[in-house]
Structure formats: C-alpha cells, structure tokens
ZAMARGU-4260 file (C-alpha; in steps of 0.2 Angstrom, whole numbers, plus 5000, padded with zeros to 4 digits):
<rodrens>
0) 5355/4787/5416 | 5346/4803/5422 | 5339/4808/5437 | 5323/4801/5434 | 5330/4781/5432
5) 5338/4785/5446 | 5323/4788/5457 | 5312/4773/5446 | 5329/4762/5452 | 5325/4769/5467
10) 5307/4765/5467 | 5310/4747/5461 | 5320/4742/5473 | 5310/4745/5486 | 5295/4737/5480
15) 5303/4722/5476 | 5312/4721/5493 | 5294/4722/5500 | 5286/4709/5489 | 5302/4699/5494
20) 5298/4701/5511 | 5281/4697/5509 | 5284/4681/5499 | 5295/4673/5514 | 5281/4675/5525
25) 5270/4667/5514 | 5279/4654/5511 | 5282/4651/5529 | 5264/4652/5532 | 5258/4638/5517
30) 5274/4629/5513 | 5268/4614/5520 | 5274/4618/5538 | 5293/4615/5532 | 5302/4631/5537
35) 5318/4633/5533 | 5333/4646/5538 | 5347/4650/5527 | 5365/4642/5533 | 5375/4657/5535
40) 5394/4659/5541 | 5394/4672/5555 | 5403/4680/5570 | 5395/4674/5586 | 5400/4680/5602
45) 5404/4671/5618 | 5397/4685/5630 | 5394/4687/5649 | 5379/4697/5653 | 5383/4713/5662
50) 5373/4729/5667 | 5383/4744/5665 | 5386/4761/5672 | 5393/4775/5660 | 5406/4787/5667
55) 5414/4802/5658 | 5421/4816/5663 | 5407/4830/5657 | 5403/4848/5658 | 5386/4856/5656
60) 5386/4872/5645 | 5373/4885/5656 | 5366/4902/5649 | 5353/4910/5646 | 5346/4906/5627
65) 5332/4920/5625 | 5325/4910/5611 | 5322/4894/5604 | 5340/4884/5601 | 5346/4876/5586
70) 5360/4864/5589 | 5373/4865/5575 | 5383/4850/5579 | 5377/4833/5581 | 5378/4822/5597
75) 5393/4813/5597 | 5400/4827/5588 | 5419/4831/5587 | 5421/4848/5593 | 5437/4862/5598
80) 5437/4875/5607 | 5428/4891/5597 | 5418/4877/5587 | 5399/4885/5584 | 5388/4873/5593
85) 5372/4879/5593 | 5362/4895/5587 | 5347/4906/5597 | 5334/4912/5587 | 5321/4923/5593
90) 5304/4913/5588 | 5300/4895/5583 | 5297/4900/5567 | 5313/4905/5562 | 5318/4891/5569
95) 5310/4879/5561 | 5315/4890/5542 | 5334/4887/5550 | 5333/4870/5553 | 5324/4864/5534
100) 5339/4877/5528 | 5353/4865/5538 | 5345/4848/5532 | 5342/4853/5511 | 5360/4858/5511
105) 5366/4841/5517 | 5354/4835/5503 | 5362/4847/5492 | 5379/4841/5497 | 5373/4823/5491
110) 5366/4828/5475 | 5384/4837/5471 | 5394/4824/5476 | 5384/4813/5466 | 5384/4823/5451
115) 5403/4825/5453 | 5406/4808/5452 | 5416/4800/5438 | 5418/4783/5433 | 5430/4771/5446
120) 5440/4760/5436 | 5447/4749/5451 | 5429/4752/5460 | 5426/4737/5471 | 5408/4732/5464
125) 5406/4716/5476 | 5409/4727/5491 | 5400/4743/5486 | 5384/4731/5482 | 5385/4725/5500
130) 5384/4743/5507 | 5369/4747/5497 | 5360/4733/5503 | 5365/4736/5521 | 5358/4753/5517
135) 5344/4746/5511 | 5339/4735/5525 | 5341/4752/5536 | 5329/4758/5531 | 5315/4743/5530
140) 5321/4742/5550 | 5318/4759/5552 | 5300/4757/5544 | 5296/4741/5553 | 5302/4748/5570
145) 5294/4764/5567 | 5312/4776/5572 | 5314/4785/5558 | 5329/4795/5568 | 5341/4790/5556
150) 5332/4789/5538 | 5337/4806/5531 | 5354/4801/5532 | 5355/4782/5525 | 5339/4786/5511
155) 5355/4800/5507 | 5368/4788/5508 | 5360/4774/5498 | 5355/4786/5485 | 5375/4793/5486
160) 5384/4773/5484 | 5367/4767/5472 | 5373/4782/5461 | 5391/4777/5463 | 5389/4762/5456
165) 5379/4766/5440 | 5392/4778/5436 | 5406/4766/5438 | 5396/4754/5426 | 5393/4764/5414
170) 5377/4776/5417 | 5377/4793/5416 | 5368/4804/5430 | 5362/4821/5430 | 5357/4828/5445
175) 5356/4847/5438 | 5338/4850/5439 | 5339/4845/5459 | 5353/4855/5465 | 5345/4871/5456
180) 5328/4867/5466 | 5340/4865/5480 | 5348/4880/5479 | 5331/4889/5475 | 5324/4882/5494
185) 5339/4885/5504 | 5342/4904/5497 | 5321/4908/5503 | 5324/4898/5518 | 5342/4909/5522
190) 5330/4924/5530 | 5330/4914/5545 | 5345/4924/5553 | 5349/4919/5573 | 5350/4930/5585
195) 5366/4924/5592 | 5380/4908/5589 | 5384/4899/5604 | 5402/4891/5604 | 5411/4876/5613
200) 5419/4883/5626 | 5432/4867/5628 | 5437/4851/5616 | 5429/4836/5616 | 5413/4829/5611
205) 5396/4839/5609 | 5378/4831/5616 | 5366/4845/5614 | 5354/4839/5630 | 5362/4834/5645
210) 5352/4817/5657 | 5357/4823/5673 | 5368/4810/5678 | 5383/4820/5672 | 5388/4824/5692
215) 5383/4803/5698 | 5399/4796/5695 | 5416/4807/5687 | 5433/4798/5681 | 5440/4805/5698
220) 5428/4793/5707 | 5435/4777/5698 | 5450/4774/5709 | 5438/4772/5725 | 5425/4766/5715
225) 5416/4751/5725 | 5400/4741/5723 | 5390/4749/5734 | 5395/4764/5726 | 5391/4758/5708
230) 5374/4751/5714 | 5371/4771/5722 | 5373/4774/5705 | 5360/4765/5698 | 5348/4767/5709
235) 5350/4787/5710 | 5338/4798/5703 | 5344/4812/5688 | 5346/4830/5693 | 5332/4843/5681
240) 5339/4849/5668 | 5342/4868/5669 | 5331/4874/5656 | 5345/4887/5651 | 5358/4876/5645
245) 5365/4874/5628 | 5371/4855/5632 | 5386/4849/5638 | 5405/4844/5630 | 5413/4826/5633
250) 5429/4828/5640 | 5445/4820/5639 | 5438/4809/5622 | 5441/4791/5633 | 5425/4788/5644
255) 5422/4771/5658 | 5411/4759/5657 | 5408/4751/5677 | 5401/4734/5680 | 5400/4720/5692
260) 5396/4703/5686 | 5401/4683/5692 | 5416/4680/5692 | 5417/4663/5678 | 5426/4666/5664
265) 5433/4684/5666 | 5444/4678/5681 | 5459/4678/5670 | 5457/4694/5663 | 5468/4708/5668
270) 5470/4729/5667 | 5474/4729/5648 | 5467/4715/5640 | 5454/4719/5627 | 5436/4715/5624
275) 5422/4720/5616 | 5406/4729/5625 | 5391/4726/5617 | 5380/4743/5624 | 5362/4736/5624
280) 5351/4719/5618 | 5359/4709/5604 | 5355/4723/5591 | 5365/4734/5603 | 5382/4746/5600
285) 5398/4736/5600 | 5415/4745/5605 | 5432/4742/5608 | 5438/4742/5626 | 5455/4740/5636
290) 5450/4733/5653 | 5456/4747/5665 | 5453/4742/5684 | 5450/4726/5691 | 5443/4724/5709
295) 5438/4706/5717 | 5423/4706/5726 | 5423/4690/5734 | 5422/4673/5725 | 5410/4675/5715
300) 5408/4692/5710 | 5421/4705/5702 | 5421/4723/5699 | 5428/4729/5681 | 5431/4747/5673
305) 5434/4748/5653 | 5440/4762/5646 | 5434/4766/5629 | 5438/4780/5616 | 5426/4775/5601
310) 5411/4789/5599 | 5395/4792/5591 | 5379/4800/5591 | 5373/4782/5601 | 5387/4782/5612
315) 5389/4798/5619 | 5371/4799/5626 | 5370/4780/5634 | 5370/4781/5651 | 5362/4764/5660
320) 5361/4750/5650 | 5361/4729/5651 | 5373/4724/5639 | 5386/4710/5638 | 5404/4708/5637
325) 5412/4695/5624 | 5425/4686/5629 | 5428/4676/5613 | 5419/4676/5595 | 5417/4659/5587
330) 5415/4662/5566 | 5404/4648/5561 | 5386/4645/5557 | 5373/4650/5570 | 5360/4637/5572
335) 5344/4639/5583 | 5345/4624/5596 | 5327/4617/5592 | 5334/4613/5575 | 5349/4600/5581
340) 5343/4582/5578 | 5353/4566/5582 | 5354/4552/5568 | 5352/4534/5570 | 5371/4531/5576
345) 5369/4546/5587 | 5378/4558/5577 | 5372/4576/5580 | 5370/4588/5565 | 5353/4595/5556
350) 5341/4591/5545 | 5341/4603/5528 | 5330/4605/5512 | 5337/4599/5494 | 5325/4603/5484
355) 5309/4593/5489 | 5320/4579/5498 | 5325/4581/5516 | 5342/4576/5520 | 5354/4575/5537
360) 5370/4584/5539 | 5382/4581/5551 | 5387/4598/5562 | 5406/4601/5571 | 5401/4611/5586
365) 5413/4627/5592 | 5401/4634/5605 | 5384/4631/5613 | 5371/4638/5625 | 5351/4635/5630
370) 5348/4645/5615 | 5359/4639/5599 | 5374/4631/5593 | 5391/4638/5582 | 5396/4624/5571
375) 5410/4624/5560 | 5408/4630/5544 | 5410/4613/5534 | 5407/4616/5516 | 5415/4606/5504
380) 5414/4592/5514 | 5401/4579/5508 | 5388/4574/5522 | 5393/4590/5532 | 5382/4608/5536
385) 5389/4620/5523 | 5384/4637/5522 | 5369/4641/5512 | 5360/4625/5517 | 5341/4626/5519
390) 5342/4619/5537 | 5322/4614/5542 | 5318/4621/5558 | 5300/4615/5559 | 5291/4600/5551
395) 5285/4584/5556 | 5290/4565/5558 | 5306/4571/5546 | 5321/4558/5540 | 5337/4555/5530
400) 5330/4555/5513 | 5310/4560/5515 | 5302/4566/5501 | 5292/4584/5505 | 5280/4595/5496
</rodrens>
C-alpha cells in the first residue's frame, strides 16, 4: 500500500467517524425519545474532592536573551546538566524559519520510522487497534474543544501506529516521495542559524516560562507547613516574570501536592499509603502519590502532603487546581442515577433496549453518589446488567416487556 492509500485511509476514517458522530445525535434527537447508553465495564473512582497547592523545589534561569528565544526542550522535559534548552536568534523571522525546521524533522522522523517498518509477526492487532482509535478520538476532542496544543503530535502518532498495522497485515508502505520533500524543506529552512544556545545549568525538569509562584511555597516550607500558611498561598498574588529569562529547571524530580479537606474517609490513612490525585475536573491528570505528611486540624478537617515523581508537559506547569483524591476504584458499570428504576417487587436494576422490546435488568450495586451508581458487572447471568446492554435513560410510561419504535 503506498503513500496515497495511506492518506485515502486516513481520510476515510475520519469521515466516517464524523458521520458516526452525527448519526448518534440524530438518532437521539428522532428515535422516538428512547435514548439509550451503551453498558460498559469501567474503572470508577471513590474520590474526595480536594483543592490543591503545587510545591516544587524550582529555579528560574535569568539572562539577558538579546533576541527572540526558541525553546529546544519541551515542558516537562528531562534535562542534565550541559542539556541545550533553548536557542536566541536575532529577529522573529529566523525564528519562525527555526522553529518550522524543528517541527518538519519530528515529521520526518515519523515518515522514517514508518518507512523502516517491517512486518511483526507476534504484533498484538487487538491492542494496537485500540491505540489507534484512542488516537483517533484525540483528535475529534481536540476539534471539538478547539485546543489543538497537542494535534501535531497524535495526527503524527496515529499516522505512525495506522501504518504499523498495515505493514503487519500485509500492506506495503512507501513513504519515499515524503521524506525527500521533507528533507528538501528542512535543508532551506537550516539558514535560520541562532545567535547563541542556552544550556541547563542544573538536572531536573525544563518548563520554558516560569508562573511566578516558583518562590510562594518551597519543599523547605513543608515541615512547618500549616493551614493558614497554605491558604496564604492560594490567595497570593504571582510575582512578573522577568522578561529576560530563559525558564526555569524542576529540581529534585519529586514535587508536593498540599491540601486540606474533611476529614471522612481519609482518617485512616497514613505517611506512606498510596493514592491517586486526580490534577483537575474529571477529564483531569491522574498520578501516583505516596501520602508524605499528615497534620490533624481539628475534627473535622486534616492537612495532607503527597509526594509525587510522575512528569509531563501538563504536570510540570499546574500550579492551583481543584481536583480529587480516590480512595478506592470500583470496576463495574457506571450508570447515571436517573436511569435506576425499581421493579414491581422492589428490585432495583435498569431498564435496557433489545431490539424494539424494552426489558428490566436487575443491578448489584458496588458504589453510589447523588450522581450515579457502579454496579457489578453481571454478564452471563440471565436477568442481570451485562456489559453492552442498551440501558434507556429517557422514555416514557416504560415496562418489563413494552414494545417500542
């Protein structure tokens, strides 16, 4: 398969994503007011919500640029001592030339990799498809959300793992004609030359602009750290950013997370137990913490430090954020709490769509809130929620056995 199916694969896909897309709503809209939802067997978290203070232990790279700065490693970068971080160019134009130089030769590095590919024998398919749709759906959110921060990169990676798996069943890919355009761009655009290379004066990580709460709260502060203190914190204004700086390294690769909430379920918890953070609204990062300090308030209230040591380009610029801490994760099926119904003996469960016949299952319950239930994951069992059921989540006057258009 040559370059061109490739891009009409490409093409295909998406449209037929859309139309997809636009189908359900249709159907939501004229389907006779019988919406349904897909059953599906999730992770659901038990979470208690939390806002957070971000502490790390940071130093601001000042200088004077003399030009217009190119960053050469990306936030949340990896960097040691000596690492080239950034690059000073004398006018924006040269700038600009640099930068389109930097982002055609991660394309190129794509299209060489995909033309170097061979075909896996032991390839997992299964898994490999689910990547590519995950890719996929990236970037229809990034359309729908209007951030296209992130496109470049997963249009390059869905391209990459699509290609991967043509070759592995069988297809034959030529990428030849795009690397030699490639290589054509990048050697006119390779006049941009930069006045001078900036280098990371320590290890850690690299965030090209700093916020100006680097100097607000310091790992040094954590072992007097109190919740007047924390509340200082969020309430302080951020320092102006020197216009003269190059960014700022991330020390010390394990950064805090400060935050006082009620007391309730986190009373048994102590330093060293593990949890998960979730940095932001439900769609939000999700790292790994160790619980690292422990302070009781007073009854009701405690004061907890995490220490963390996962990074990314997210992580390592998130300073204030209301987010939640999970306690426990229930696998089960998530089911929206409007949806439970009770049967005639009182039995709670569902109501889901079998073709044009309404029918009641049953639901075991793991975990509940105002907002939905987790019920157990009963498939195989007759009369019982299984994943994939068409649960109905809107219709009128419905019953055990109705018949619906």
């Amino acid at each position: 398969m040559n370059s061109d199916r490739l891009t009409r694969i490409l093409a295909v896909i998406t449209v037929i994503g859309v139309l997809g897309f636009a189908g359900m709503a249709v159907y939501n809209k004229i389907g006779g007011g019988y919406k349904t939802v897909t059953a599906y067997v999730q992770e659901v978290p038990e979470a208690v919500e939390a806002d957070m203070f971000i502490i790390r232990d940071e130093t601001v790279l000042d200088g004077n640029k003399e030009g217009v700065v190119v960053p050469l490693a990306v936030n949340g970068e990896r960097v040691s001592n000596g690492s080239r971080i950034a690059a000073v160019f004398g006018d924006e134009k040269s700038a600009e030339k640099y930068s389109g130089m930097l982002a055609l030769e991660k394309k190129l590095a794509v299209y060489e990799k995909i033309n170097s590919q061979v075909k896996l024998a032991n390839l997992d398919i299964d898994k490999l498809s689910s990547e590519i749709y995950s890719e996929f759906y990236s970037i229809l959110d990034a359309a729908y959300s209007n951030d296209f921060s992130d496109l470049s990169s997963n249009e390059l990676s869905f391209a990459e793992k699509l290609s991967r798996k043509n070759i592995s069943l069988g297809y034959e890919i030529d990428c030849a004609d795009q690397i030699a355009a490639l290589e054509k761009e990048i050697s006119v655009m390779s006049s941009a030359k930069p006045k001078s290379i900036v280098s990371a004066e320590k290890s850690g990580y690299y965030v090209s602009r700093p916020d100006g709460y680097e100097n607000i709260l310091t790992p040094e502060d954590i072992a007097e750290l109190t919740e007047e203190k924390l509340n200082t914190a969020f309430k302080s204004e951020k320092s102006e950013v020197a216009n003269d700086t190059f960014g700022k390294i991330i020390e010390n690769f394990d950064w805090y997370v400060a935050s006082v909430v009620g007391s309730g379920r986190l009373n048994d918890m102590r330093p060293g137990a593990k949890a998960d953070l979730v940095l932001g609204d439900s769609d939000g990062e999700t790292v790994r913490a160790e619980l690292f300090k422990k302070t009781v308030i007073d009854d009701n209230k405690v004061l907890l430090v995490f220490k963390c040591s996962q990074m990314n380009e997210n992580l390592a610029t998130v300073r204030k954020v209301a987010g939640k801490i999970v306690t426990v994760t229930h696998n089960g099926i998530k089911i929206r709490r409007d949806a439970i119904r009770f049967d005639d003996d009182g039995r709670i469960g569902v109501y889901i769509r079998e073709g044009n016949v309404v029918k009641f299952n049953r639901i075991q319950e793991l975990y509940s809130n105002d907002s939905y239930v987790v019920a157990k994951d009963m498939t195989g069992t007759p009369g019982w929620l299984s994943q994939f059921d068409k649960i109905l989540v809107s219709g009128k006057e419905l019953s055990n056995g109705k018949v619906i258009d």
